[in-house]
PyMOL Python script that loads the backbone (N, CA, C, O; Angstrom):
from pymol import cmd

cmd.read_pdbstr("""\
ATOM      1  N   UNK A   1       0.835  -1.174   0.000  1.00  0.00           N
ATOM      2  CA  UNK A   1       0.000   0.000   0.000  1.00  0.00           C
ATOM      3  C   UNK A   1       0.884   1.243   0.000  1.00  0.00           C
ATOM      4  O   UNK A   1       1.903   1.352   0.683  1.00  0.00           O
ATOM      5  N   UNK A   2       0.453   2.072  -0.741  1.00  0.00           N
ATOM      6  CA  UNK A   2       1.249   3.651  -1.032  1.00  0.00           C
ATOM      7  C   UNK A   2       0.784   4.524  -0.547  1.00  0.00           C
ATOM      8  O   UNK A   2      -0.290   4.897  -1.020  1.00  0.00           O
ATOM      9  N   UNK A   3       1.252   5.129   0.406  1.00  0.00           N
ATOM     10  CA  UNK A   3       0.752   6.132   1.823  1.00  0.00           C
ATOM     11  C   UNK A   3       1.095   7.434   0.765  1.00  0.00           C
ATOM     12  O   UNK A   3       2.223   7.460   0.273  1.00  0.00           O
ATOM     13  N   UNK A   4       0.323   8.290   0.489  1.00  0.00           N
ATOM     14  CA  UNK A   4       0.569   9.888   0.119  1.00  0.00           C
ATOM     15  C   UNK A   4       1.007  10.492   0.880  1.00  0.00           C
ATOM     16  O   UNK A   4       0.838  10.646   2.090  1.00  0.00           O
ATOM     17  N   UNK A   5       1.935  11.073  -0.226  1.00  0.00           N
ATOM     18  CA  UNK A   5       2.846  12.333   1.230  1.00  0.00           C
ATOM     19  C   UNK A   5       2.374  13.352   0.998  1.00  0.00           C
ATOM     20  O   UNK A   5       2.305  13.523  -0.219  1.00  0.00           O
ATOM     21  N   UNK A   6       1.949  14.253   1.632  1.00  0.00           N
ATOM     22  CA  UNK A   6       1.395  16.002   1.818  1.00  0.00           C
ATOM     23  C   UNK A   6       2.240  16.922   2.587  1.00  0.00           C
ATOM     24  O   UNK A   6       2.884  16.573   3.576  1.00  0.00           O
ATOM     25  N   UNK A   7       2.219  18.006   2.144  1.00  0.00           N
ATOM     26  CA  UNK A   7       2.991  19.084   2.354  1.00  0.00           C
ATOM     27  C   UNK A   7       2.048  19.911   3.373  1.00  0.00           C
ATOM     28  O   UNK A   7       1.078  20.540   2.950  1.00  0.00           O
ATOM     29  N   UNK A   8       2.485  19.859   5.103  1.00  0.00           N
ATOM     30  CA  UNK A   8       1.520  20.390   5.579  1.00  0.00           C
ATOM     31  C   UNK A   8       2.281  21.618   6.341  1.00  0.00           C
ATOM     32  O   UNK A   8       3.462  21.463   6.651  1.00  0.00           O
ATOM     33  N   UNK A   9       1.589  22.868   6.649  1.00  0.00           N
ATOM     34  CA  UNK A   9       1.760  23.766   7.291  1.00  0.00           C
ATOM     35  C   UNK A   9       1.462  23.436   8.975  1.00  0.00           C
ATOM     36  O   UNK A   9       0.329  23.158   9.366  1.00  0.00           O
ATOM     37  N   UNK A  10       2.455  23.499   9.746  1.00  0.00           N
ATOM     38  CA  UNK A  10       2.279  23.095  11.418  1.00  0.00           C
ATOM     39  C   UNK A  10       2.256  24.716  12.134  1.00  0.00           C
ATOM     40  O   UNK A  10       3.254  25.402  12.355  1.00  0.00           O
ATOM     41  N   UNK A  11       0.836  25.084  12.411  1.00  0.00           N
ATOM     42  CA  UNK A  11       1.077  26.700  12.923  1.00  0.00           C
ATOM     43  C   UNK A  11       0.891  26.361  14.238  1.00  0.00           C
ATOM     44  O   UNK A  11       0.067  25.578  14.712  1.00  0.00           O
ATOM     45  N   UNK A  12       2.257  27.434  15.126  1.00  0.00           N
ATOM     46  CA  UNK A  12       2.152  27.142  16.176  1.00  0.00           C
ATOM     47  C   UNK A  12       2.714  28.338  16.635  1.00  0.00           C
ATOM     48  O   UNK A  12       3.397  28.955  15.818  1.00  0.00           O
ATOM     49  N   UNK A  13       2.562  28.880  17.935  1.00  0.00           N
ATOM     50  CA  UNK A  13       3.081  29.521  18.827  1.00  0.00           C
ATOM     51  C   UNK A  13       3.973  29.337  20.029  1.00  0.00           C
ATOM     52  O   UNK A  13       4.102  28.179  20.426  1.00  0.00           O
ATOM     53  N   UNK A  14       4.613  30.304  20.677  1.00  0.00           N
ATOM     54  CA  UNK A  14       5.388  29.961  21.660  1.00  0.00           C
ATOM     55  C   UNK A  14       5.273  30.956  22.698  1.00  0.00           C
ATOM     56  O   UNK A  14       6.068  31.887  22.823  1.00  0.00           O
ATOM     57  N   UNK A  15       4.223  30.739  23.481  1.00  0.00           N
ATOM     58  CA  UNK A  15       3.507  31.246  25.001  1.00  0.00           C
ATOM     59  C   UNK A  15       4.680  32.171  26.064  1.00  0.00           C
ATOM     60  O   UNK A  15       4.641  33.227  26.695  1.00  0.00           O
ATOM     61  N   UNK A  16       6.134  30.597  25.714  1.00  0.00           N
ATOM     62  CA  UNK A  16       6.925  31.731  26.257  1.00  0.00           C
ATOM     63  C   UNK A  16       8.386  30.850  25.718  1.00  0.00           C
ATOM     64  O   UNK A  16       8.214  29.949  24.896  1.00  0.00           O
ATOM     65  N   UNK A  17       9.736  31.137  26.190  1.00  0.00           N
ATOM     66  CA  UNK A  17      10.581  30.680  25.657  1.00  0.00           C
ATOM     67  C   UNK A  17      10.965  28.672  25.634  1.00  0.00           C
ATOM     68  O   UNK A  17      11.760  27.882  25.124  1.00  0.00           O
ATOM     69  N   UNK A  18       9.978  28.684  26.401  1.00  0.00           N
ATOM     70  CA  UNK A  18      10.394  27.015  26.981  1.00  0.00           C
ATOM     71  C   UNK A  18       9.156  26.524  26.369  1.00  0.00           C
ATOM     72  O   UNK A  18       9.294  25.303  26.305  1.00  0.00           O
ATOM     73  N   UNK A  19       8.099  26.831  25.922  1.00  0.00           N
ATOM     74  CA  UNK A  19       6.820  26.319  25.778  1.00  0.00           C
ATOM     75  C   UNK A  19       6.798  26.566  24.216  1.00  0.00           C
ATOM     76  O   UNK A  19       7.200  27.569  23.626  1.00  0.00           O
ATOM     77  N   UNK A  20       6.059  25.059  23.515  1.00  0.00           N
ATOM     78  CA  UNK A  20       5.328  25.357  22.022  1.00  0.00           C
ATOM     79  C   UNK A  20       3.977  25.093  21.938  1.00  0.00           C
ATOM     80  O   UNK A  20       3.643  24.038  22.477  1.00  0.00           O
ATOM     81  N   UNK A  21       2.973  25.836  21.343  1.00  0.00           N
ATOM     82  CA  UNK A  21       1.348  25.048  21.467  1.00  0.00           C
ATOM     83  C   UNK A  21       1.140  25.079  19.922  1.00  0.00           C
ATOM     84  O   UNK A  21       1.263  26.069  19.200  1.00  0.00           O
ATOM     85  N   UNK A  22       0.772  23.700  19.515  1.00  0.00           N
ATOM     86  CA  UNK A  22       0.616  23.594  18.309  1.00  0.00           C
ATOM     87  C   UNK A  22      -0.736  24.178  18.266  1.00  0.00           C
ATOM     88  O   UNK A  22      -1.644  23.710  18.951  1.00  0.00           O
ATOM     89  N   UNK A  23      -0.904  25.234  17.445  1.00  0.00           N
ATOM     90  CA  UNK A  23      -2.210  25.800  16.853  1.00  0.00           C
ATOM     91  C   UNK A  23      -3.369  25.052  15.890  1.00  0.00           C
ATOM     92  O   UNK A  23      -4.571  25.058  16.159  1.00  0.00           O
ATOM     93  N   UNK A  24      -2.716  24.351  14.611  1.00  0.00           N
ATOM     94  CA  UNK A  24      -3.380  23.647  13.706  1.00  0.00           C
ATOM     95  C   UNK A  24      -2.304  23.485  12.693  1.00  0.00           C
ATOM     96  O   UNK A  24      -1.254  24.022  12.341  1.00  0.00           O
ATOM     97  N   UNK A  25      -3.322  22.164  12.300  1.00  0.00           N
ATOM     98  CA  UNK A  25      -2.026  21.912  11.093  1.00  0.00           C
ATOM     99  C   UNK A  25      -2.394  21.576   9.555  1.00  0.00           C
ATOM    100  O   UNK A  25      -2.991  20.537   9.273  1.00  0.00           O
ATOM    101  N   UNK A  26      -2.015  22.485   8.611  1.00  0.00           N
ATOM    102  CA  UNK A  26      -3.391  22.711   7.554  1.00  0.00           C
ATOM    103  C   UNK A  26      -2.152  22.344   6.402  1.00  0.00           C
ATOM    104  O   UNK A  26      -0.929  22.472   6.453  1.00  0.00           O
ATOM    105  N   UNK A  27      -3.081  21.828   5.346  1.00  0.00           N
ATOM    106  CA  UNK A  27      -2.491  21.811   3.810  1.00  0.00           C
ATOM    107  C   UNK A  27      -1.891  22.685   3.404  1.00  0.00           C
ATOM    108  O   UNK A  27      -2.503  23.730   3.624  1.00  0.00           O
ATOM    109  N   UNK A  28      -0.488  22.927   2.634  1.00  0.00           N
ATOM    110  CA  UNK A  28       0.296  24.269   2.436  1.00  0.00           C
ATOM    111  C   UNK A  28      -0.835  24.884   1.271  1.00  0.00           C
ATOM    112  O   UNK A  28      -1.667  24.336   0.547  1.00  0.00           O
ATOM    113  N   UNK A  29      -0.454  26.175   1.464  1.00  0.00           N
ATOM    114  CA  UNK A  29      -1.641  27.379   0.219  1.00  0.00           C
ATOM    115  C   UNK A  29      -0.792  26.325  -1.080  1.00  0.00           C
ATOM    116  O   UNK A  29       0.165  25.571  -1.257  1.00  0.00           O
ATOM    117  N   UNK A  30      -1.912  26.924  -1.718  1.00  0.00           N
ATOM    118  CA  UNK A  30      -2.066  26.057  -3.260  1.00  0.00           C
ATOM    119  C   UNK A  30      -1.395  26.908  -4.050  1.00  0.00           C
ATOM    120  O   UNK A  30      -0.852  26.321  -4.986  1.00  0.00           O
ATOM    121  N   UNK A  31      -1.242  27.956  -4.032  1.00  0.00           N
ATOM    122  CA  UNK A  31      -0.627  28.619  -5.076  1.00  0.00           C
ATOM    123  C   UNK A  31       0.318  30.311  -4.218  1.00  0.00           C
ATOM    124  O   UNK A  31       0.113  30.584  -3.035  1.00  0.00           O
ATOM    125  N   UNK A  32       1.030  30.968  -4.895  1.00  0.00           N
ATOM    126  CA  UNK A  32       1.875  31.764  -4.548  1.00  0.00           C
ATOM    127  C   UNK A  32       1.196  33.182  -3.548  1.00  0.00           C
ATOM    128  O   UNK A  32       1.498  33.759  -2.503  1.00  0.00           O
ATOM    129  N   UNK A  33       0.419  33.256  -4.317  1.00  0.00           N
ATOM    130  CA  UNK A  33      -0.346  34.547  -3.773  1.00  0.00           C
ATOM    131  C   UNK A  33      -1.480  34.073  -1.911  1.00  0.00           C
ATOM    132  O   UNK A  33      -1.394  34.797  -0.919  1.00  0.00           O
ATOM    133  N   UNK A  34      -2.219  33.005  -1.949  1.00  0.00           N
ATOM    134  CA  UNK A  34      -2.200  32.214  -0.960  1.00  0.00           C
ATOM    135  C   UNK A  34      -1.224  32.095   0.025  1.00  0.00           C
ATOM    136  O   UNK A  34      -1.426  32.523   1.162  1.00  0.00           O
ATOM    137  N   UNK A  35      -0.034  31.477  -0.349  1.00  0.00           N
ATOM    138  CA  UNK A  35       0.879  31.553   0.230  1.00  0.00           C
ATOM    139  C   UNK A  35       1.212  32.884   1.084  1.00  0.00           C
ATOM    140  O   UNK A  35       0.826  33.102   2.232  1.00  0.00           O
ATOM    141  N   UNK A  36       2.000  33.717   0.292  1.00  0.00           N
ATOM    142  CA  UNK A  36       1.679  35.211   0.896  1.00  0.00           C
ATOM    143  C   UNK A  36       0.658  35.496   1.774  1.00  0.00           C
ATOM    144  O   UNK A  36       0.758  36.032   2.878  1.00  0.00           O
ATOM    145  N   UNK A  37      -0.451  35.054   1.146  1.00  0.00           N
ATOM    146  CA  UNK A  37      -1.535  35.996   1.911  1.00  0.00           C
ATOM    147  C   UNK A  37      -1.340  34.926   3.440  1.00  0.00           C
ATOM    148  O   UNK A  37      -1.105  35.264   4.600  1.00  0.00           O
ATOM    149  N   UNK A  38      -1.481  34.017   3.034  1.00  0.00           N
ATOM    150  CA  UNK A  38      -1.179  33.074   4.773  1.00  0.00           C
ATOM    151  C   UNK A  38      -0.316  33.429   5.667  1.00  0.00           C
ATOM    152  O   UNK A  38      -0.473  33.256   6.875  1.00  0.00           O
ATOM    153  N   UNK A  39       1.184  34.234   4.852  1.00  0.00           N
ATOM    154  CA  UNK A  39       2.553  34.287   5.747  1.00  0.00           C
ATOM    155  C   UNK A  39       1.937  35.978   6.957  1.00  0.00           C
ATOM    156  O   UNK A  39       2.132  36.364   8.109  1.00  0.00           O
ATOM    157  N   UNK A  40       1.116  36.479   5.648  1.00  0.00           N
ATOM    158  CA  UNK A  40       1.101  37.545   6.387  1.00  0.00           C
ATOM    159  C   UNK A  40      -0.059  37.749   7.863  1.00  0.00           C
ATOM    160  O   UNK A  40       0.068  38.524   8.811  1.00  0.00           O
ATOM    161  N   UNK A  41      -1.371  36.543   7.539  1.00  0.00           N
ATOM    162  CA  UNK A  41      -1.804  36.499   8.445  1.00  0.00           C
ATOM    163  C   UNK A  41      -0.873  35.618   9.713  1.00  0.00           C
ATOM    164  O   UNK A  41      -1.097  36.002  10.861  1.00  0.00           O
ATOM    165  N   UNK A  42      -0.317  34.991   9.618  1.00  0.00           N
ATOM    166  CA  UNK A  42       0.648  34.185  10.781  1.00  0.00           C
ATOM    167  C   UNK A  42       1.209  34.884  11.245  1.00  0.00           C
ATOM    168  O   UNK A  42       1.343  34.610  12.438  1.00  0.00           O
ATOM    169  N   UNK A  43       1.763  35.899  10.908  1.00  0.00           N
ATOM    170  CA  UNK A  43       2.823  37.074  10.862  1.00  0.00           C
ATOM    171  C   UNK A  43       2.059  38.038  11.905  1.00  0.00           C
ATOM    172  O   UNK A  43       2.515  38.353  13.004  1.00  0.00           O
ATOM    173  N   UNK A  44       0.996  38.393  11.451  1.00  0.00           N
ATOM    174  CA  UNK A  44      -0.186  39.151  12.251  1.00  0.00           C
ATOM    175  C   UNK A  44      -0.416  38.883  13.305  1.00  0.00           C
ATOM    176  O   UNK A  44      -0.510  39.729  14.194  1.00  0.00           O
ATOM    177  N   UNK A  45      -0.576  37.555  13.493  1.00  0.00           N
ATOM    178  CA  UNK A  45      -1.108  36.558  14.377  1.00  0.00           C
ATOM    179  C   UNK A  45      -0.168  36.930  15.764  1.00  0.00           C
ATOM    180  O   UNK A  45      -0.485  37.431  16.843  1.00  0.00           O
ATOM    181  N   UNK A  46       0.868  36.545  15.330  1.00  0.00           N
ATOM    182  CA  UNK A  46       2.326  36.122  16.225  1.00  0.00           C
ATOM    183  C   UNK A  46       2.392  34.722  16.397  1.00  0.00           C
ATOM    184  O   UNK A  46       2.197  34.013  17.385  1.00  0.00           O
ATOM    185  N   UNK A  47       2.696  34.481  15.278  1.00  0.00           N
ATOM    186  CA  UNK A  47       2.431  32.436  14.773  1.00  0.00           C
ATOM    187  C   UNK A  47       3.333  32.288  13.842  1.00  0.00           C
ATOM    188  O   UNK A  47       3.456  33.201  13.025  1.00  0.00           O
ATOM    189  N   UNK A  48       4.163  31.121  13.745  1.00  0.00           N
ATOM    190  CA  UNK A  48       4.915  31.192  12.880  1.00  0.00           C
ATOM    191  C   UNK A  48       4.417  29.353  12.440  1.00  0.00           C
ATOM    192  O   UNK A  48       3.506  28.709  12.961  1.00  0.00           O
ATOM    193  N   UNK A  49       5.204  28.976  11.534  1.00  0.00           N
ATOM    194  CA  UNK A  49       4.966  27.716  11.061  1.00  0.00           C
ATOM    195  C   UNK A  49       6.100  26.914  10.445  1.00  0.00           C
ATOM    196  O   UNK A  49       6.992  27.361   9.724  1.00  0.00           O
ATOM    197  N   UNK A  50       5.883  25.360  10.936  1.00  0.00           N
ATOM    198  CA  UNK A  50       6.661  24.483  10.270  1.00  0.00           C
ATOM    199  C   UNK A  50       5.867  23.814   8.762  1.00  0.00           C
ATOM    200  O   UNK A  50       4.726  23.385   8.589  1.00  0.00           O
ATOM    201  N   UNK A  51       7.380  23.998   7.553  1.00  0.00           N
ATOM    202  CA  UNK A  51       6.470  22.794   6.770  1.00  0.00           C
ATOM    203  C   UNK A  51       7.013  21.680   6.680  1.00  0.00           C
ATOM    204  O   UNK A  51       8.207  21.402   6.570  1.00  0.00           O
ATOM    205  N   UNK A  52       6.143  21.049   6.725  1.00  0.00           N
ATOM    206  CA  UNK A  52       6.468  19.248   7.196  1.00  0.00           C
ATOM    207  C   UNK A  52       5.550  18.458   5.775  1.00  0.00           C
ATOM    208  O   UNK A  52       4.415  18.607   5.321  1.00  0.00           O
ATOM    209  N   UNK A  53       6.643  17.646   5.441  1.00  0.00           N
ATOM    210  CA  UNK A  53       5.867  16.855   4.458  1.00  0.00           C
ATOM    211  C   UNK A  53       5.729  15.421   5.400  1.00  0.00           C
ATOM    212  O   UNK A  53       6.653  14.955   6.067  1.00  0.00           O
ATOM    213  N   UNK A  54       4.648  14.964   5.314  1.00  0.00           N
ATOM    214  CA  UNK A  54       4.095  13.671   6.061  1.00  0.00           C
ATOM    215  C   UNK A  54       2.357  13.291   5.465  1.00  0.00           C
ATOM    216  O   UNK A  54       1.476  13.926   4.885  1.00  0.00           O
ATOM    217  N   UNK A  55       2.498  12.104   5.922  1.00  0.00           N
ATOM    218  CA  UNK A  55       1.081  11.294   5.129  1.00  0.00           C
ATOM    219  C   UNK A  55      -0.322  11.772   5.519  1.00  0.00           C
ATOM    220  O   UNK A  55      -1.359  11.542   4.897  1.00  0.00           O
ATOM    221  N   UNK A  56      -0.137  12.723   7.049  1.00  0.00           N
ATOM    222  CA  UNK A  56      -1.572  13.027   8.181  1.00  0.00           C
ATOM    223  C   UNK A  56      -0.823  14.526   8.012  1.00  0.00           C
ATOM    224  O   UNK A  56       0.095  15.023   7.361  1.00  0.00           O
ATOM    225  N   UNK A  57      -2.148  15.053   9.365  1.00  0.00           N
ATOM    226  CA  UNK A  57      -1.635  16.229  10.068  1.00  0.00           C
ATOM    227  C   UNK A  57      -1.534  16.334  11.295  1.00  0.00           C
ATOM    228  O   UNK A  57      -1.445  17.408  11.890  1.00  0.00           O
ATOM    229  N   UNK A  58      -1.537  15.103  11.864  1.00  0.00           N
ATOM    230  CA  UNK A  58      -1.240  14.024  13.003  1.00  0.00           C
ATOM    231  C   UNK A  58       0.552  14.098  13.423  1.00  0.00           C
ATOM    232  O   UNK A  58       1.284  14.636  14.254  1.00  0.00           O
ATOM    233  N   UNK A  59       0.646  13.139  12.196  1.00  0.00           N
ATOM    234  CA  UNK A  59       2.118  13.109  12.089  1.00  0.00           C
ATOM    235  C   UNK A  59       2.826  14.336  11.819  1.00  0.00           C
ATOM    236  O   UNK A  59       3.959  14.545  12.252  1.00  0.00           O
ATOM    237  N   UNK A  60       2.174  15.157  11.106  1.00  0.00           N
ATOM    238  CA  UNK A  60       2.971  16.498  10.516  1.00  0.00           C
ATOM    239  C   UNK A  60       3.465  17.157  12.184  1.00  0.00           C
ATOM    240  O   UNK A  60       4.552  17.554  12.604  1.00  0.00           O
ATOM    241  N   UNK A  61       2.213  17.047  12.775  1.00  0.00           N
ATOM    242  CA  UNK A  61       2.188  17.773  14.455  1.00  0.00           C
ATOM    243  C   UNK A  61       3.070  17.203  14.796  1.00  0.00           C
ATOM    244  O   UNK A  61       4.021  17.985  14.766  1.00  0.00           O
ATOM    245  N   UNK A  62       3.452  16.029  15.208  1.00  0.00           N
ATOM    246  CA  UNK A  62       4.032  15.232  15.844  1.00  0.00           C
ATOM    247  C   UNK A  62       5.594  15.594  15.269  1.00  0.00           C
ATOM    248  O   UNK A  62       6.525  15.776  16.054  1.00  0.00           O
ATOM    249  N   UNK A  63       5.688  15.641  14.397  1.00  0.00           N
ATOM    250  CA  UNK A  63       7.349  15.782  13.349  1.00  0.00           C
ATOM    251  C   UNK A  63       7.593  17.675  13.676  1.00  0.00           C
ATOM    252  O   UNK A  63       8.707  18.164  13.870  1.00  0.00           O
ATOM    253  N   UNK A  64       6.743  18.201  13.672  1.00  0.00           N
ATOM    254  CA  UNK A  64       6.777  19.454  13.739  1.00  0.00           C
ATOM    255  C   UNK A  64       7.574  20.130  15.615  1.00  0.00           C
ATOM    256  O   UNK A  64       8.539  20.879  15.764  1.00  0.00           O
ATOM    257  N   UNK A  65       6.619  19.433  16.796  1.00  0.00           N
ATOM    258  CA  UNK A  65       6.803  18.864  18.061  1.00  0.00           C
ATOM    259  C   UNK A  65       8.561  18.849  18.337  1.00  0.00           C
ATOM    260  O   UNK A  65       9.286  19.593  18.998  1.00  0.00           O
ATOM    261  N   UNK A  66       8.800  17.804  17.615  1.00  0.00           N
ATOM    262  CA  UNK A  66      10.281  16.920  17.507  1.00  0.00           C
ATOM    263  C   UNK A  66      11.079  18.046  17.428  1.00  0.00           C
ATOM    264  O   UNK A  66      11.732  18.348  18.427  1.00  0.00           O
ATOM    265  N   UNK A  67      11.177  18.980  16.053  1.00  0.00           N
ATOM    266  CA  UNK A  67      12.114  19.446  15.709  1.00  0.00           C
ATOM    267  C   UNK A  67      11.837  20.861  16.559  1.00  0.00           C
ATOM    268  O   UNK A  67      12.927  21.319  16.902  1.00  0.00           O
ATOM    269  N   UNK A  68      10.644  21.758  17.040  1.00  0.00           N
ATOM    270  CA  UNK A  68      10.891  22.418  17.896  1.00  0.00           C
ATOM    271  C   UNK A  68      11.879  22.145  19.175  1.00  0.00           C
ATOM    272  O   UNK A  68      12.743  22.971  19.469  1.00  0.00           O
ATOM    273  N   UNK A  69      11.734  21.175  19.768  1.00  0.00           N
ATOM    274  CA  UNK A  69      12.064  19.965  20.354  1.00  0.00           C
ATOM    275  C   UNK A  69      13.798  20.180  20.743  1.00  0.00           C
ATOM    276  O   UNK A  69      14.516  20.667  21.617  1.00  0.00           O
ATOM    277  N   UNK A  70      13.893  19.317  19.200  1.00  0.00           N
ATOM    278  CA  UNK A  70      15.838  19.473  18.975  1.00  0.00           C
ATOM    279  C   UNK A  70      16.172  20.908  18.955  1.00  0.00           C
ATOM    280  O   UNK A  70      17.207  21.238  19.535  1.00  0.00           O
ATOM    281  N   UNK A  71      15.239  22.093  18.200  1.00  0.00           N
ATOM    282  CA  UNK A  71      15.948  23.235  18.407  1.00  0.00           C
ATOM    283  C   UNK A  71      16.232  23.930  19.696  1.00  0.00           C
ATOM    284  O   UNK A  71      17.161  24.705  19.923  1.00  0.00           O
ATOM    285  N   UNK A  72      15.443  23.599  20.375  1.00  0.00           N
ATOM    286  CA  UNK A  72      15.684  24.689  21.942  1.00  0.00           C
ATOM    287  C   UNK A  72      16.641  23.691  22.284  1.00  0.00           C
ATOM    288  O   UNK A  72      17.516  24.527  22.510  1.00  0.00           O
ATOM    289  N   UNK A  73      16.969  23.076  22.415  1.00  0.00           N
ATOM    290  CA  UNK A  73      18.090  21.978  23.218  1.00  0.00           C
ATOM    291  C   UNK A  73      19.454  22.242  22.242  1.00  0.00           C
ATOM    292  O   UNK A  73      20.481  22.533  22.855  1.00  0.00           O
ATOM    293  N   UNK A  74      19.508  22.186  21.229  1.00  0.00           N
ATOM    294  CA  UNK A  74      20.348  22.326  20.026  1.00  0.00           C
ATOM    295  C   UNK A  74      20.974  24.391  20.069  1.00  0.00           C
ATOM    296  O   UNK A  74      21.976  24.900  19.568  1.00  0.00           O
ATOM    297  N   UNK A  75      20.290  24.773  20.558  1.00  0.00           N
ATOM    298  CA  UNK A  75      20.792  26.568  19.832  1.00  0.00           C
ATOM    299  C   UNK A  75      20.795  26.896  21.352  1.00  0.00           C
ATOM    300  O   UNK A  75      19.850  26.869  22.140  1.00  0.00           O
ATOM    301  N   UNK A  76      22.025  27.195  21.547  1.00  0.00           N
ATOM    302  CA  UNK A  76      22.702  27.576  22.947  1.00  0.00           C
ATOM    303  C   UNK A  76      21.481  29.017  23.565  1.00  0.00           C
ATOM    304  O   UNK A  76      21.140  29.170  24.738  1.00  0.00           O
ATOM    305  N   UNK A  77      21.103  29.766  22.541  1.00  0.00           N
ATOM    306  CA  UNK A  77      20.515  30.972  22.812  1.00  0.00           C
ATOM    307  C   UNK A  77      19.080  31.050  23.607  1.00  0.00           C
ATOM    308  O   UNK A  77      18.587  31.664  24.553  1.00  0.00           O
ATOM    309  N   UNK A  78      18.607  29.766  22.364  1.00  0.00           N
ATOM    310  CA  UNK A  78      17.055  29.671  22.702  1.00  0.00           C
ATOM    311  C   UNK A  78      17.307  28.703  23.892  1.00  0.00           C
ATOM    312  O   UNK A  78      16.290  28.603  24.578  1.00  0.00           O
ATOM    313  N   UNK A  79      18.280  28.009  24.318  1.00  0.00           N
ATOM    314  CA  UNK A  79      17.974  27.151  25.792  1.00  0.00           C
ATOM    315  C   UNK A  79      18.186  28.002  26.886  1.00  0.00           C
ATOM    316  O   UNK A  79      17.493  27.874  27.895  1.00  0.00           O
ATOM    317  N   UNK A  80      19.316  29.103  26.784  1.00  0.00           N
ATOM    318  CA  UNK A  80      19.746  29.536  27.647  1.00  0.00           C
ATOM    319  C   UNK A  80      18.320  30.553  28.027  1.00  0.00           C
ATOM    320  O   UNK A  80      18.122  30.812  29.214  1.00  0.00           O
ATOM    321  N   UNK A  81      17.584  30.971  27.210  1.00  0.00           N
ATOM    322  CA  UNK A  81      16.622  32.392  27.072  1.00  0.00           C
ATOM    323  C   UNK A  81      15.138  31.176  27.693  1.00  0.00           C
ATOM    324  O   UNK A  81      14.247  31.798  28.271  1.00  0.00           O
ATOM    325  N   UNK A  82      14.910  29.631  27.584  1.00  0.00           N
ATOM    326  CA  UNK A  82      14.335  28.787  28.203  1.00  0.00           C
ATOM    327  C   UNK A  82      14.641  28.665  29.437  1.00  0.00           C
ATOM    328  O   UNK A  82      13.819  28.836  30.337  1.00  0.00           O
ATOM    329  N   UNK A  83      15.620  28.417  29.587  1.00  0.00           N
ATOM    330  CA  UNK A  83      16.203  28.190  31.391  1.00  0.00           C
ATOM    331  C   UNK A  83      16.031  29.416  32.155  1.00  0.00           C
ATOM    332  O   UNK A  83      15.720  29.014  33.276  1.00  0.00           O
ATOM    333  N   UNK A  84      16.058  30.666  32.174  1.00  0.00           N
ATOM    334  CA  UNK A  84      15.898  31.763  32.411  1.00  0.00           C
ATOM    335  C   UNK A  84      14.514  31.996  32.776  1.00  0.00           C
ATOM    336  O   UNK A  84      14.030  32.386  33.839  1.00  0.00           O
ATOM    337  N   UNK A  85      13.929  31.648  31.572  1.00  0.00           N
ATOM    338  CA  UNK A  85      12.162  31.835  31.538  1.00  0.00           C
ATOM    339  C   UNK A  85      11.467  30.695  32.705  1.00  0.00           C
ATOM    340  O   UNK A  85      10.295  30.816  33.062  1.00  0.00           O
ATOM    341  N   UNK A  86      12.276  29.702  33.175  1.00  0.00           N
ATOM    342  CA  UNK A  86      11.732  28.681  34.100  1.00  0.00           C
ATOM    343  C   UNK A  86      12.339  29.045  35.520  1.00  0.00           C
ATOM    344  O   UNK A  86      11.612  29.002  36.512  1.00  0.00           O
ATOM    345  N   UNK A  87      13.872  29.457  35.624  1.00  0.00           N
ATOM    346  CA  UNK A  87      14.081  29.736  36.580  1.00  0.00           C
ATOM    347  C   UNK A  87      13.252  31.158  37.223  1.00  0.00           C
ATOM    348  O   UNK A  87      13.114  31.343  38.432  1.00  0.00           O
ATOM    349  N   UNK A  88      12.861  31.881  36.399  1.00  0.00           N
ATOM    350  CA  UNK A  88      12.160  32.886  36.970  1.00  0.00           C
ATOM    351  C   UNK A  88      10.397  33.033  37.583  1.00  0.00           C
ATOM    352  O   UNK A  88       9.846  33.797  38.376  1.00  0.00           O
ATOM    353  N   UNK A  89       9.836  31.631  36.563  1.00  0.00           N
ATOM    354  CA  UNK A  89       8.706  31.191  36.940  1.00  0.00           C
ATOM    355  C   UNK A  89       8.384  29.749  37.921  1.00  0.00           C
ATOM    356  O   UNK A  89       7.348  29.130  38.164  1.00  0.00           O
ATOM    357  N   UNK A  90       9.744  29.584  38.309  1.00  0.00           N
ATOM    358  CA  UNK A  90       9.491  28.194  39.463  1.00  0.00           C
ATOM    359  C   UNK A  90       8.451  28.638  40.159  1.00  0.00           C
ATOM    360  O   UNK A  90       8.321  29.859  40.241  1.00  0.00           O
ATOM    361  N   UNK A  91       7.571  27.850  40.753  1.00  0.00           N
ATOM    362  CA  UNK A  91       7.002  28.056  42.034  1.00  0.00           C
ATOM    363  C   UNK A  91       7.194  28.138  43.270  1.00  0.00           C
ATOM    364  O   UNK A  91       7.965  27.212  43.522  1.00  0.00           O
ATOM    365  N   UNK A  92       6.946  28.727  44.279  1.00  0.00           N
ATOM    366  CA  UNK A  92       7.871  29.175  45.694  1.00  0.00           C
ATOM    367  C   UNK A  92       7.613  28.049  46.523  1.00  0.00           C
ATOM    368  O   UNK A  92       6.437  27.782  46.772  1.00  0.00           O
ATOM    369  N   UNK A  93       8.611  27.282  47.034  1.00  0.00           N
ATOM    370  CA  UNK A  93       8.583  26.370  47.857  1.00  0.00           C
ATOM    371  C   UNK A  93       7.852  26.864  49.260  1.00  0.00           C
ATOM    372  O   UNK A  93       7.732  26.081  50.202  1.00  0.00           O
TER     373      UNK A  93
END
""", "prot")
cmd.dss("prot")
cmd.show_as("cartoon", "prot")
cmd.util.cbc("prot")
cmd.orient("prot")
């Protein structure tokens, strides 16, 4: 059996430096001007997006997840600007 692969848009936000909330995860725009017009509402939004080619938008989430994932752990900046954001919101013993 031949699983279709789709090109999906993973829109998501980031609440704060340590946190991702996947928003939705939609079929990429069909054509150029779409496109645009999508970047600029995300843009608006304060949403940015992964594109993930995968068979669902299940998996796209899930693959999308991952690589937020590896990046804060991976880019000295965004962990250090995470650790900061947790040490300052611990809860008081």
């Amino acid at each position: 059996m031949h699983t279709l692969t789709r090109t999906w848009w993973v829109i998501y936000r980031e609440p704060t430096p340590a946190a991702m909330q996947i928003i939705a995860a939609e079929p990429a725009p069909s054509d150029a001007d779409a496109h645009d017009q999508r970047c600029a509402e995300l843009q608006q939004a304060g949403h940015s997006a992964y594109v993930i080619n995968a068979p669902d938008e299940d998996t796209a989430s899930d693959i999308a997840a991952r690589i937020w994932a590896q990046e804060l752990v991976t880019n000295p900046h965004r962990l250090a600007a995470a650790n900061a954001h947790l040490a300052c919101h611990r809860p008081a013993r």
